[in-house]
C-alpha positions in Angstrom: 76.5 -39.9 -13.3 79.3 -38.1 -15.0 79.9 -41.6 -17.1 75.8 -41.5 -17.7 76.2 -37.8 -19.2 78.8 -38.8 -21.4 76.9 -41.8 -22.8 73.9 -39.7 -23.4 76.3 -36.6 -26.0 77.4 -40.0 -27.6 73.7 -41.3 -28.2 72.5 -37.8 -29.6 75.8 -36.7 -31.9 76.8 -40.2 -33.0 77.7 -40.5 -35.8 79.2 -37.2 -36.4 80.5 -35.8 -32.8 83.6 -35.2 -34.0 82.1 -32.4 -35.9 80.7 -30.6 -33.9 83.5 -29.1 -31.4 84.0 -25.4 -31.1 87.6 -25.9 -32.7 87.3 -28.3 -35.6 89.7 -30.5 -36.8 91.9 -29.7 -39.2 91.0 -32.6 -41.3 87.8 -34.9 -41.3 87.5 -37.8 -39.2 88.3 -41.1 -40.4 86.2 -44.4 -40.6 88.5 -45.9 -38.3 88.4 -42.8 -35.9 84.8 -43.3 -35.9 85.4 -47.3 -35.1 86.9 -46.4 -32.4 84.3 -43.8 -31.1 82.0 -46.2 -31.2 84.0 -48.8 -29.4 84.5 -46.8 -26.7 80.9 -45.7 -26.6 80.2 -49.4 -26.5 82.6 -49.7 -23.7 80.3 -47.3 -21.6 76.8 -48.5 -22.2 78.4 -51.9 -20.6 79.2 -50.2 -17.7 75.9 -48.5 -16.7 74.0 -49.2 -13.9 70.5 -50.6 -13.6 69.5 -47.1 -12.1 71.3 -45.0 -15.3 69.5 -47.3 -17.5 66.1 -46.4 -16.2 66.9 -42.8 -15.9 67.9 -42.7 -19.3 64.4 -44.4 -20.3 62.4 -41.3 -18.5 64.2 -39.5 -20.1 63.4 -41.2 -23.7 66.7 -41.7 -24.8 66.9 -45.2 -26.1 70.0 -47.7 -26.3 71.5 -47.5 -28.8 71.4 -50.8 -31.3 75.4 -50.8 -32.2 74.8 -54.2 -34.2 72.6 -51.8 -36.7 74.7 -49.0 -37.1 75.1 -47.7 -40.8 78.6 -48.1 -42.2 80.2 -44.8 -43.2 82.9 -44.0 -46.1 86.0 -42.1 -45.6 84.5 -40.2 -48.7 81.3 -39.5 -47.0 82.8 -38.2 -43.7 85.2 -36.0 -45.5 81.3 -34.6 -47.0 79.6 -34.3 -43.7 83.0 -32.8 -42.0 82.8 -30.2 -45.0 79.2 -29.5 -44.6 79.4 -29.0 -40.8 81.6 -26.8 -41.3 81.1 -24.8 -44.5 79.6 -20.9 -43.4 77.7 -20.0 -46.8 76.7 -22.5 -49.3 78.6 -23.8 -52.4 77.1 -22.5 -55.5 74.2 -24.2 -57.1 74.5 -23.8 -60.8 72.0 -26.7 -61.5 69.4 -25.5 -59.5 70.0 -21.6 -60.9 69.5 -22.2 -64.2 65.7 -24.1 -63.8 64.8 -20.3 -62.1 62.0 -19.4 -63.8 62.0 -16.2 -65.9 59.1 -13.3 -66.4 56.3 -14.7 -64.0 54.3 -12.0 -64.2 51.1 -10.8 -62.4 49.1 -12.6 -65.3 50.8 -16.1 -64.7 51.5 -16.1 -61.1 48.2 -18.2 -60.1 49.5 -21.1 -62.7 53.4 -20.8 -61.6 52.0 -21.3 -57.8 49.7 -24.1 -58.6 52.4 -25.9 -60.9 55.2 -25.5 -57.4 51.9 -26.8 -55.3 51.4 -29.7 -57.7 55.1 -30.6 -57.7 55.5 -30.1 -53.8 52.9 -32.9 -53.5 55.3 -35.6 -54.8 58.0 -34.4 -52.1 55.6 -33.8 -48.8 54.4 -36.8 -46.6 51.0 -38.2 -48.2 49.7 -37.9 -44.3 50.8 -34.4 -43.9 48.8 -33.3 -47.4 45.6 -34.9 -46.0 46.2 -33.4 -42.9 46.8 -29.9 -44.8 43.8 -30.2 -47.0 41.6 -30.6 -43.9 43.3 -27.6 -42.5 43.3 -25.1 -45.7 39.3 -26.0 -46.0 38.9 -25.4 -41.6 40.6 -22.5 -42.3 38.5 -21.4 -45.5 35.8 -21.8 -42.9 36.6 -19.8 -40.4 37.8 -16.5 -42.5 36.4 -14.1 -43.8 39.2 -12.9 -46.9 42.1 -14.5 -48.3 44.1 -12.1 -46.0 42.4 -14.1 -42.8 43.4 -17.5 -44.3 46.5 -16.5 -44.7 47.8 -15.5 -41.4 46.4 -18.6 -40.3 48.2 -20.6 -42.7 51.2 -18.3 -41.6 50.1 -19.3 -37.8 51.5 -22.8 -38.5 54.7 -21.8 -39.1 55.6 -19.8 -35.7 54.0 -23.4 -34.1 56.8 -25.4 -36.0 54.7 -27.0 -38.8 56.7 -25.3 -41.3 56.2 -28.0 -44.1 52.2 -27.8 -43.1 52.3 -24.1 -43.4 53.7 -24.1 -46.5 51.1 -26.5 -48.0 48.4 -24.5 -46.9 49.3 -21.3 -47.6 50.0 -22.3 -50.7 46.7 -23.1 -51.6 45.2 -20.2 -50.2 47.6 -18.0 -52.7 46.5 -20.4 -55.5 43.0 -19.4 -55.0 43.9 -15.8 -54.2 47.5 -14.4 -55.7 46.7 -10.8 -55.7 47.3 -10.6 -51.6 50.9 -9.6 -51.2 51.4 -10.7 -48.1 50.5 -14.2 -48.4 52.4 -14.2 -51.4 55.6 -13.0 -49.4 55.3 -15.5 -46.6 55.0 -18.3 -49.1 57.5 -17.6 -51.1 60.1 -17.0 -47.7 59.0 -20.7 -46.9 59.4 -21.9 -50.0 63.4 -20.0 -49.8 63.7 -21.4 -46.3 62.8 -25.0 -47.2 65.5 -25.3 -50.0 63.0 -23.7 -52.3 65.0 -20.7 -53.5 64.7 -21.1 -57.2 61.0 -21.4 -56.6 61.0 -18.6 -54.5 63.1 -16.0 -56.6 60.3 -15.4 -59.6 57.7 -14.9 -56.8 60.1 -12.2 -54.9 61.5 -10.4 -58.1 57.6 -9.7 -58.8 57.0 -8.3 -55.7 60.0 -6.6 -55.7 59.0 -4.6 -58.8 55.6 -3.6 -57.5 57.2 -2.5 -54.4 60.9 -1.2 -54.4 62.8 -0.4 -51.2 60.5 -2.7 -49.7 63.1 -4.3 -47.1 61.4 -7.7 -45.9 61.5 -8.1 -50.4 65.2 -7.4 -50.4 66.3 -9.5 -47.4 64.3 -12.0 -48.2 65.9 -12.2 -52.2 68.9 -11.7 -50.5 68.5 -14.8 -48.4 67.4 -17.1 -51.6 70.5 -16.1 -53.6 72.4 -16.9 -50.6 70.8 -20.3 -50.1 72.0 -20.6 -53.7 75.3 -20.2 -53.5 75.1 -16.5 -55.5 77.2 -14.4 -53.0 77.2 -11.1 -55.3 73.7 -11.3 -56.0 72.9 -11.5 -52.6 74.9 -8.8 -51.2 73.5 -6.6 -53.5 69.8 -7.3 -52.3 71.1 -7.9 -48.5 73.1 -4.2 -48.5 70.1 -2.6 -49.6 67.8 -3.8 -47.0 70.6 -2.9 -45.1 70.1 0.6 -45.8 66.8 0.7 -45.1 67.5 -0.3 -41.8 71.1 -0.8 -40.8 69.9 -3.2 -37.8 67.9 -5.7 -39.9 68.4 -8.9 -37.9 67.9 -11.2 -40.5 70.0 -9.6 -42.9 73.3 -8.8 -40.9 73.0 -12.5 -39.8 73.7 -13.6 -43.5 76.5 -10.4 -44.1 77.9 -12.0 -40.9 78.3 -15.1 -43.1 79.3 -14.0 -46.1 82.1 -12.1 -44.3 83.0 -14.6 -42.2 83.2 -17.3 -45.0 86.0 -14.5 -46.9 87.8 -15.0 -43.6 86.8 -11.3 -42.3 86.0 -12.0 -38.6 86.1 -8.4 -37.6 82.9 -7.5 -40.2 81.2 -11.0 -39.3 81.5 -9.6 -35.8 80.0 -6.1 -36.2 77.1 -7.8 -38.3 76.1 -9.9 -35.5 76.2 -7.4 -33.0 73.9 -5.3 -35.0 71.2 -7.9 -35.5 71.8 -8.7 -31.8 70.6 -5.1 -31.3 67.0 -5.4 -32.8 66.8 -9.1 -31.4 68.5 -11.7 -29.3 69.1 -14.8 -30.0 71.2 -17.6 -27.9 72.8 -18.9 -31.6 74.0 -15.2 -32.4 76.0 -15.3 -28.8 77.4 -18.1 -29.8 78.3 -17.5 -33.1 80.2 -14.6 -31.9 81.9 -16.6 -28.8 83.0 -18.8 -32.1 84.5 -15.5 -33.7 86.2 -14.9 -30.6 84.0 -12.3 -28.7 82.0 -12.5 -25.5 78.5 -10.9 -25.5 79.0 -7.6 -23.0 76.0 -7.8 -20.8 74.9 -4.6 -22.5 74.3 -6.6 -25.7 71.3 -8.4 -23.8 67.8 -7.4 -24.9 64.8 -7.2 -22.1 61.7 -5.1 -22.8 61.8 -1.9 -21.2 61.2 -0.8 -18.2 58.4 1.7 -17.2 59.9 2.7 -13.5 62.8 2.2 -11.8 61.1 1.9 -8.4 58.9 -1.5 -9.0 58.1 -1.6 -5.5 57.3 1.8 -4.4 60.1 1.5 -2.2 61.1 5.5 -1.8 57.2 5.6 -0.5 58.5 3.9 2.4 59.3 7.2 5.1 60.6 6.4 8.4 60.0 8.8 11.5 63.1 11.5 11.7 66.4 11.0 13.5 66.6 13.0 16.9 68.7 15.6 17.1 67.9 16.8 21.2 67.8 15.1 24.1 64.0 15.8 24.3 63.7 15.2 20.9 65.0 11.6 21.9 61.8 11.0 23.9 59.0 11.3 21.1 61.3 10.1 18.7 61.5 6.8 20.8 57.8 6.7 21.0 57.6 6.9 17.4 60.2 4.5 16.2 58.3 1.9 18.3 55.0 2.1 16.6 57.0 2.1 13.1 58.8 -0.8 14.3 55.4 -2.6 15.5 54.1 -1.6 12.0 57.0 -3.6 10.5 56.1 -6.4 12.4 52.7 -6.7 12.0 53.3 -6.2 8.2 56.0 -9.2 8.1 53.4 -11.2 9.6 51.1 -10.9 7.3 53.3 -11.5 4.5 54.7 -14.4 5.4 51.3 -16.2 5.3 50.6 -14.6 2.0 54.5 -16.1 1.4 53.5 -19.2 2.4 50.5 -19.7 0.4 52.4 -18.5 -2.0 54.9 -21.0 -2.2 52.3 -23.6 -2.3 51.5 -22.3 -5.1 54.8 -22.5 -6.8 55.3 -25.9 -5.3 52.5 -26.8 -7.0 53.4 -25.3 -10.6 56.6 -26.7 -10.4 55.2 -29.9 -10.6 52.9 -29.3 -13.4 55.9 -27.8 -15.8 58.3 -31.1 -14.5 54.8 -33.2 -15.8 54.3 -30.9 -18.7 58.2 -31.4 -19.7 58.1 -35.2 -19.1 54.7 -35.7 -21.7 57.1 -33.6 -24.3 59.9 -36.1 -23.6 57.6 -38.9 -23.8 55.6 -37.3 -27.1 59.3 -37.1 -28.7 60.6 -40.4 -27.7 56.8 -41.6 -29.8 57.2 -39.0 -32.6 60.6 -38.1 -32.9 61.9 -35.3 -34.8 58.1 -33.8 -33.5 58.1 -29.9 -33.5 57.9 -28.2 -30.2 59.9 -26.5 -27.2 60.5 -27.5 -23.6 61.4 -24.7 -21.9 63.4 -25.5 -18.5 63.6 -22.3 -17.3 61.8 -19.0 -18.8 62.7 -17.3 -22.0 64.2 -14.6 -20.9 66.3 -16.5 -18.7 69.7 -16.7 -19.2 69.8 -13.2 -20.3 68.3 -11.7 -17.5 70.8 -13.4 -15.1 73.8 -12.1 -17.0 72.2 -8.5 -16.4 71.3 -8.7 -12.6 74.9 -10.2 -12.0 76.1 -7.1 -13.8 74.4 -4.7 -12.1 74.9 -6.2 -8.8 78.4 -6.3 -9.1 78.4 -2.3 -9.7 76.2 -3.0 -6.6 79.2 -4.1 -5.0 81.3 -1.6 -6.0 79.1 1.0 -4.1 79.2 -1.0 -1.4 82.5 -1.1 -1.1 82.4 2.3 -1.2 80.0 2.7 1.4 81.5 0.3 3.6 84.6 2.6 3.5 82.4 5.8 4.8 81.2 3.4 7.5 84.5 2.8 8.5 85.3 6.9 8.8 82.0 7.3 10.4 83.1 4.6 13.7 86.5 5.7 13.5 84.4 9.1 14.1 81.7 8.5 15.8 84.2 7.3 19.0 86.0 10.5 19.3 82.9 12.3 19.1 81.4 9.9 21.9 84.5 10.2 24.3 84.4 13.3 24.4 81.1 13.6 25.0 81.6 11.2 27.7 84.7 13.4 29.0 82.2 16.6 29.2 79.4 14.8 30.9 82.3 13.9 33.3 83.5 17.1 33.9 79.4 18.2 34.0 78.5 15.5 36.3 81.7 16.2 38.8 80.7 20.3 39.1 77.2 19.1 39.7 77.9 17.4 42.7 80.7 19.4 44.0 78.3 22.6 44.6 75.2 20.5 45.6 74.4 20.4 48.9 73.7 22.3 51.6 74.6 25.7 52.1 75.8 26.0 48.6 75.1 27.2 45.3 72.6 24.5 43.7 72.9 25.9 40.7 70.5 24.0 38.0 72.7 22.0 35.8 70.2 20.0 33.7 70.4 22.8 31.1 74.0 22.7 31.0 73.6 18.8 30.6 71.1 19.4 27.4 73.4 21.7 25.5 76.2 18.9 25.6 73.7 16.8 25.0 72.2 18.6 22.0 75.7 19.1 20.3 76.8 15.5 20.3 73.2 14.7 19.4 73.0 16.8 16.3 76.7 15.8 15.3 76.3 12.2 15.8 72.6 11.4 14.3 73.2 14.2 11.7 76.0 12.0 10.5 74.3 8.5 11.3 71.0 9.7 9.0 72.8 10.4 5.9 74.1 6.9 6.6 70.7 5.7 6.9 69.5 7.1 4.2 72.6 6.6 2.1 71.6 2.5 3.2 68.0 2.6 2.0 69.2 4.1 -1.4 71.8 1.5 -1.7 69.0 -1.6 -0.9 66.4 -0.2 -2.5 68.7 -0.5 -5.9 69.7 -4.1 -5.0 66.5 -5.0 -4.5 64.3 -3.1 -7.0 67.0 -4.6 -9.6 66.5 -8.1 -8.4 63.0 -7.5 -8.7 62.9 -6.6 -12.2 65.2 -9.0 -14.0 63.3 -11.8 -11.8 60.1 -11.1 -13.6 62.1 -12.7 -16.4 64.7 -15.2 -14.4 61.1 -16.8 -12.4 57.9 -18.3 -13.6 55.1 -16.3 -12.3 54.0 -18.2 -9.5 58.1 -18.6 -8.3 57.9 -15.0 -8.9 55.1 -14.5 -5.8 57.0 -15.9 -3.4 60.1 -13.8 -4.6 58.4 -10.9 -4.6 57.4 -11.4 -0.7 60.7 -11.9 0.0 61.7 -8.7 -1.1 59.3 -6.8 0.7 60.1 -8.7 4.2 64.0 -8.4 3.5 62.9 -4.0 2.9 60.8 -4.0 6.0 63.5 -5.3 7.8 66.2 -3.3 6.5 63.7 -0.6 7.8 65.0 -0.7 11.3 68.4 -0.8 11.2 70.0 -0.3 8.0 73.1 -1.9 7.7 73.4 -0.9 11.3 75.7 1.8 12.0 76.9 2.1 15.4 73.8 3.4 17.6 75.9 2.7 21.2 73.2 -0.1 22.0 69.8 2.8 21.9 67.6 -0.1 20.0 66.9 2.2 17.1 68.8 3.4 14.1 70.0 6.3 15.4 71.7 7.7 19.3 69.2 7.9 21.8 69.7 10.2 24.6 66.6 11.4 27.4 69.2 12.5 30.6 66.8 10.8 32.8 70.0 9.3 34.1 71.0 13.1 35.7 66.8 13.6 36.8 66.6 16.4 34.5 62.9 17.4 33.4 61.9 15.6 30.2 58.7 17.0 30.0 57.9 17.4 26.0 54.9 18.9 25.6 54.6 18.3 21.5 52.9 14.9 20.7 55.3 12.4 18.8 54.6 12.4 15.2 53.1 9.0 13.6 54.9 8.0 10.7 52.8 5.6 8.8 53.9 2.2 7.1 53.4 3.2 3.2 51.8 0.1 0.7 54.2 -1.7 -2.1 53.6 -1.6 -5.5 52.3 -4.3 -7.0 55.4 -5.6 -8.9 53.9 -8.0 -11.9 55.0 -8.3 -16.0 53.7 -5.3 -17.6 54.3 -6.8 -21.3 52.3 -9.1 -23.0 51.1 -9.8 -26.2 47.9 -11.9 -27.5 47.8 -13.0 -30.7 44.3 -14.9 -32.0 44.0 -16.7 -35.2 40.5 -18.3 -34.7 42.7 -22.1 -34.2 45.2 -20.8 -32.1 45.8 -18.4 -29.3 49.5 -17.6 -28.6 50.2 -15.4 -25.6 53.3 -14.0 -24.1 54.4 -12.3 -20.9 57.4 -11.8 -19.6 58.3 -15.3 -18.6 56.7 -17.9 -21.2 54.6 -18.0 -24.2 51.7 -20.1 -24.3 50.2 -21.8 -27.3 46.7 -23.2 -27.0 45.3 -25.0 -30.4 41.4 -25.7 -31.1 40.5 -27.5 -34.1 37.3 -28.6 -34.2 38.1 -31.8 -36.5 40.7 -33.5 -33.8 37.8 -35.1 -33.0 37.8 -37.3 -36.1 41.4 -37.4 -36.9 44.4 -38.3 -34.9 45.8 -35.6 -33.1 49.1 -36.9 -33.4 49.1 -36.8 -37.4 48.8 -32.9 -37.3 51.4 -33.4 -34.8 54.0 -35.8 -36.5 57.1 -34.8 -37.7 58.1 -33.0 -40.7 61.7 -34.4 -40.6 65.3 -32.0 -40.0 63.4 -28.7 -40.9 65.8 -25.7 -39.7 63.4 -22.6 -39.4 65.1 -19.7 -38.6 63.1 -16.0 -39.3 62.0 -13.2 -37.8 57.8 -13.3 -37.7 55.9 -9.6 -37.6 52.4 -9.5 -36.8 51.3 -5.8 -37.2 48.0 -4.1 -36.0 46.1 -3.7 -39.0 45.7 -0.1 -40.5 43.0 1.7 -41.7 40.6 -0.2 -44.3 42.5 -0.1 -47.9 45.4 1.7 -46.9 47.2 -2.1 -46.3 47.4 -3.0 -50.1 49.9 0.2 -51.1 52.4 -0.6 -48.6 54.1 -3.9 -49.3 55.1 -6.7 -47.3 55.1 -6.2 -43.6 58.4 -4.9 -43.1 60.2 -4.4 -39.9 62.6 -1.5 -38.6 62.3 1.6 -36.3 58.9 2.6 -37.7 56.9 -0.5 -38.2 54.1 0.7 -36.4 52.4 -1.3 -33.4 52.7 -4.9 -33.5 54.7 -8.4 -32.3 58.0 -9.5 -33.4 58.6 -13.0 -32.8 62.6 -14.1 -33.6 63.3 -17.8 -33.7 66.3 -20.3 -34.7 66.8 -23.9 -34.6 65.7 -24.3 -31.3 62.5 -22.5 -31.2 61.4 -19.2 -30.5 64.2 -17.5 -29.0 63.1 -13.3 -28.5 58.8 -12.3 -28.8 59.1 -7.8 -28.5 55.9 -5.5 -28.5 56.9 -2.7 -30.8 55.9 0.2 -29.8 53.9 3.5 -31.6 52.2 6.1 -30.5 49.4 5.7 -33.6 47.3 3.5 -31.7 44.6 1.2 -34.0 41.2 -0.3 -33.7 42.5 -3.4 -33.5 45.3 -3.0 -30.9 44.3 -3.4 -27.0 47.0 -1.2 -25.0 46.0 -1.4 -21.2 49.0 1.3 -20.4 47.4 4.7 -19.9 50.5 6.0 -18.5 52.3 8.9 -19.2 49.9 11.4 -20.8 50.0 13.9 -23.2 48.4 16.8 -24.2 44.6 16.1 -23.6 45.1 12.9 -22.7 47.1 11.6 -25.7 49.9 9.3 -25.4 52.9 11.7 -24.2 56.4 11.5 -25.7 57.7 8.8 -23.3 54.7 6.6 -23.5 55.3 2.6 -24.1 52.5 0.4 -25.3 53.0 -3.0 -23.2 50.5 -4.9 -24.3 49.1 -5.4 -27.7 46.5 -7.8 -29.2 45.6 -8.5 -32.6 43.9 -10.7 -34.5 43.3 -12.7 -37.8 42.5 -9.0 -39.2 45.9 -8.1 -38.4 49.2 -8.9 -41.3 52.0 -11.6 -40.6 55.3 -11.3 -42.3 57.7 -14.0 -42.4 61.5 -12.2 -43.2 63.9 -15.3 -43.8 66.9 -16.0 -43.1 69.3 -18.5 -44.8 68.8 -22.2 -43.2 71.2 -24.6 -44.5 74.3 -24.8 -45.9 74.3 -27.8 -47.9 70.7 -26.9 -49.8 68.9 -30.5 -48.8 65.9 -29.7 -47.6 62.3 -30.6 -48.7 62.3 -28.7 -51.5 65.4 -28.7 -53.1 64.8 -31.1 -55.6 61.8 -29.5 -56.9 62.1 -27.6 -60.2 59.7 -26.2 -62.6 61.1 -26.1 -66.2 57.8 -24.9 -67.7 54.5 -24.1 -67.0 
């Protein structure tokens, strides 16, 4: 198997492996280094078995033909070594000077007609007959420009970015006056090797709307993509200003510093766009600096209590401090403890129907993964995301393993008063013992007859009483103490699970919390009781034939309910087409086009080659009617009202946040009522954790540089006059 992994990093990095280690090489790798990879590659695939063979056809991953491999120049690996690892590109003066100059409100519609007319000798012919049949469904379906739009801008958080491009950019042909459409094409047109095509587009908007900081990041980006470094520190430091944890914009001043050899400011940029989002690449870029990610770094929506299961609800019956006192409290602890029981019961059948359940979805997501293997191995390069395990993943592991290891430290510390408390506990029972002794011994010495008879059952209590009071005084604030400690361990497993488990995994998990509290219910973590069957020393002196009588009826302590732990964030976004949801665990995408009937589904699906899309996607809850048009581009930032950010890199989206705000609009559905204000107004503390909006809401696309070596789609593409 090991030899079988190996073979498979060769078949997906060949030819240019060498290139992508964590340390490079000091030098490129030669044609005859690469000889020999390949040789040695060859070596392997001989020596897989009929079983790796087949596994490796499952999986899709094709044998490589080593008769057909291209030949490759010292001079061209020497490129390729230079691109992999160049951090900003090399400036482009050729494509700089055909930047076109003064396109103004007046000529915009003809400058993006003459880009559209151009793009169409680039683009695949499929994928523009494909598009036209989208941009007229989509003409259908809206009701403004503004509606078209964000569908057109739809297609790029699905991976078509090529598709949306096309489209959009007829639907600002028709209409060029909508700013936001005219900001989202022009950051795909940047982030498809289109900078010079996108600059004219962005220094127009940027003089309707200065300080407008998706404007300035975004120019910032294209002069980047250019090669420009001044220029685009100049626009990048200003949205910078606007808001200093811009994730987009950090990510290219961590570049920019990095490529002047300034690790330490590369650093501190990443860490602050790692504050507003979180992204697996911007981990590793900084692991690549030389810095781990401190598990504090790790972004999870926040939470609403820290009590998800209503576990402090849970109130066992008191600890005895008398000997009588023993005697109800007995009583008591044995309904509680037949409450526990019945209780388990019943959850373990809801458990086990339950994991069923999971059973059953695990199945679906291995057949759902193995038709995207199978759709890739048809179409490859096809857009799309096989998630093996939720979003949220990775991150939320890191955090539970951090907080359970200050976990551990309390322990420790706990275990350590546990240790006093025996040491203790058997000094305060011998001499109990040793006065009972002494008790028992003057007892029988004046019993009898012609003798005193004096009544020593009250003589027995008050010892009794003492050690009672000292002993399950001391073992309750142990008890207690315990179900503080477990309900922390297992109120933060049952958070950062919501976000480690697929929902129906998540059932059974949750199950299994409540049985492993109810359990931890009787006993703690089981102080010495000196063998009483209860939490706590359990004394009655029927032993010495003492009266037990207790004439108040025990107490009933009844078995409380859990809360009903689920994902309290989720977001719906509806563009007529497509449906994207999100909870804590996965997004789901669900597409309806009426026309797949009469068109291949697969041609809307094929590939649109080695298109890196890396951005940040806002969708904001629309505002009041004509209030919209004076504000700009969708920006994002500590006060961009209520809405969805969705962050992606190269390997799809990576972060989706509900951004909060107390301003609640028509077209936002919050289903938190929680924490109140004044008349019933959202209080100070209150978090919006669920948000829909429609095609009536606004999309912004803020870009983010995407290639170093400025080959993309577009780059070719210049408009000298028009």
């Amino acid at each position: 198997m090991k030899q079988l992994l190996s073979i498979m990093v060769v078949v997906f990095f060949i030819p240019f492996s060498l290139m992508a280690q964590t340390k490079p090489k000091a030098k490129p790798p030669t044609q005859k280094e690469m000889e020999q990879m390949m040789k040695e590659a060859k070596k392997m695939m001989g020596e897989l078995s009929e079983e790796d063979k087949r596994m490796m056809d499952s999986l899709g991953i094709k044998m490589p033909d080593f008769k057909n491999m291209p030949k490759v120049s010292d001079k061209q690996l020497a490129q390729a070594w230079e691109d992999e690892n160049r951090v900003v590109p090399k400036r482009d003066a050729a494509r700089i000077a055909t930047i076109t100059k003064g396109v103004t409100d007046a000529r915009m519609e003809t400058y993006i007609a003459t880009i559209q007319k151009k793009m169409m000798t680039t683009l695949d012919a499929g994928l523009i007959k494909m598009g036209d049949k989208v941009f007229s469904y989509f003409q259908s379906k809206s009701n403004n420009s503004a509606e078209a739009g964000n569908m057109a801008a739809a297609l790029w958080i699905i991976d078509k970015p090529q598709m949306a491009m096309y489209v959009l950019g007829k639907v600002v042909a028709n209409d060029p006056t909508n700013t936001d459409n005219l900001s989202n094409y022009a950051a795909m047109l940047s982030m498809l090797s289109g900078e010079h095509l996108a600059i004219p587009v962005l220094d127009n908007l940027n003089a309707k709307f200065p300080g407008n900081s998706t404007i300035l990041n975004n120019l910032g980006q294209a002069w980047l993509g250019l090669g420009e470094l001044l220029k685009a520190e100049e626009y990048l430091n200003k949205a910078l200003v606007l808001y200093p944890l811009h994730p987009q914009a950090n990510m290219a001043k961590a570049a920019i510093a990095e490529s002047k050899g300034n690790k330490e400011k590369a650093k501190d940029a990443i860490k602050k766009s790692m504050q507003h989002a979180y992204t697996q690449e911007k981990e590793e870029k900084l692991a690549k600096l030389g810095e781990k990610v401190l598990y504090t770094q790790y972004l999870l929506p926040p939470r609403r209590k820290t009590d998800v299961l209503n576990l402090d609800g849970f109130r066992s019956p008191y600890f005895p401090t008398t000997a009588r006192g023993c005697i109800n409290a007995e009583i008591e602890w044995k309904t509680f403890y037949e409450q526990i029981d019945e209780k388990i019961t019943s959850l373990s059948k809801l458990r086990e129907n339950a994991e069923d359940a999971a059973m059953k979805g695990k199945e679906e997501r291995m057949n759902e993964n193995l038709a995207f293997i199978k759709s890739a191995k048809a179409n490859p390069g096809v857009g799309g995301q096989m998630l093996v395990v939720p979003m949220y993943a990775i991150r939320a592991t890191k955090k539970l393993k951090a907080t359970l290891d200050l976990m551990q430290r309390k322990m420790e510390a706990y275990n350590s008063r546990l240790a006093l408390y025996t040491q203790e506990s058997l000094q305060l029972k011998k001499a109990y013992d040793e006065e009972m002794k002494k008790l028992r011994k003057e007892d029988e010495a004046q019993t009898g007859d012609h003798r005193t008879n004096e009544a020593y059952c009250p003589k027995y209590r008050v010892a009794t009483d003492k050690y009672l009071k000292d002993i399950n005084g001391k073992l309750q604030a142990l008890y207690l103490d315990a179900l503080t400690l477990k309900k922390e361990m297992i109120n933060e497993s049952a958070h950062y699970a919501l976000y480690m488990m697929w929902p129906d995994e998540f059932q059974v998990a949750k199950y299994d919390y409540q049985i492993e509290w109810l359990n931890f219910l009787k006993k703690g973590f089981g102080a010495p009781a000196y063998g009483s069957g209860f939490p706590f020393v359990s004394i009655t002196l029927n032993e010495y034939s003492c009266n037990n009588d207790f004439k108040d009826e025990p107490g009933l302590t009844k078995l409380q309910k859990f809360d009903d732990v689920h994902c309290e964030y989720h977001s719906k976004l509806d563009w007529e087409f497509m449906k994207i949801s999100h909870d804590c665990s996965r997004m789901t995408t669900e597409i309806d086009v009426d026309f797949f009937e009469y068109t291949r589904k697969d041609d809307f699906e094929r590939a649109e080659g080695d298109t890196y899309v890396s951005s940040t996607i806002k969708i904001s809850a629309k505002k009041k009617l004509g209030t919209d048009k004076d504000l700009g581009p969708v920006k994002i930032g500590a006060e961009a009202g209520v809405g969805v950010e969705i962050e992606r890199d190269r390997k799809g989206t990576k972060e989706v946040t509900i951004v909060g705000g107390v301003n609640v609009t028509a077209t936002t559905d919050v289903l938190d009522n929680g924490a109140p204000g004044k008349d019933g107004a959202p209080g100070k503390d209150y978090i919006e954790r669920s948000v829909s909006i429609g095609v009536e809401g606004r999309i912004g696309i803020i870009s983010r540089q995407v290639s170093v070596s400025g080959t993309g789609v577009l780059s070719g593409v210049t408009i000298t006059k028009f």
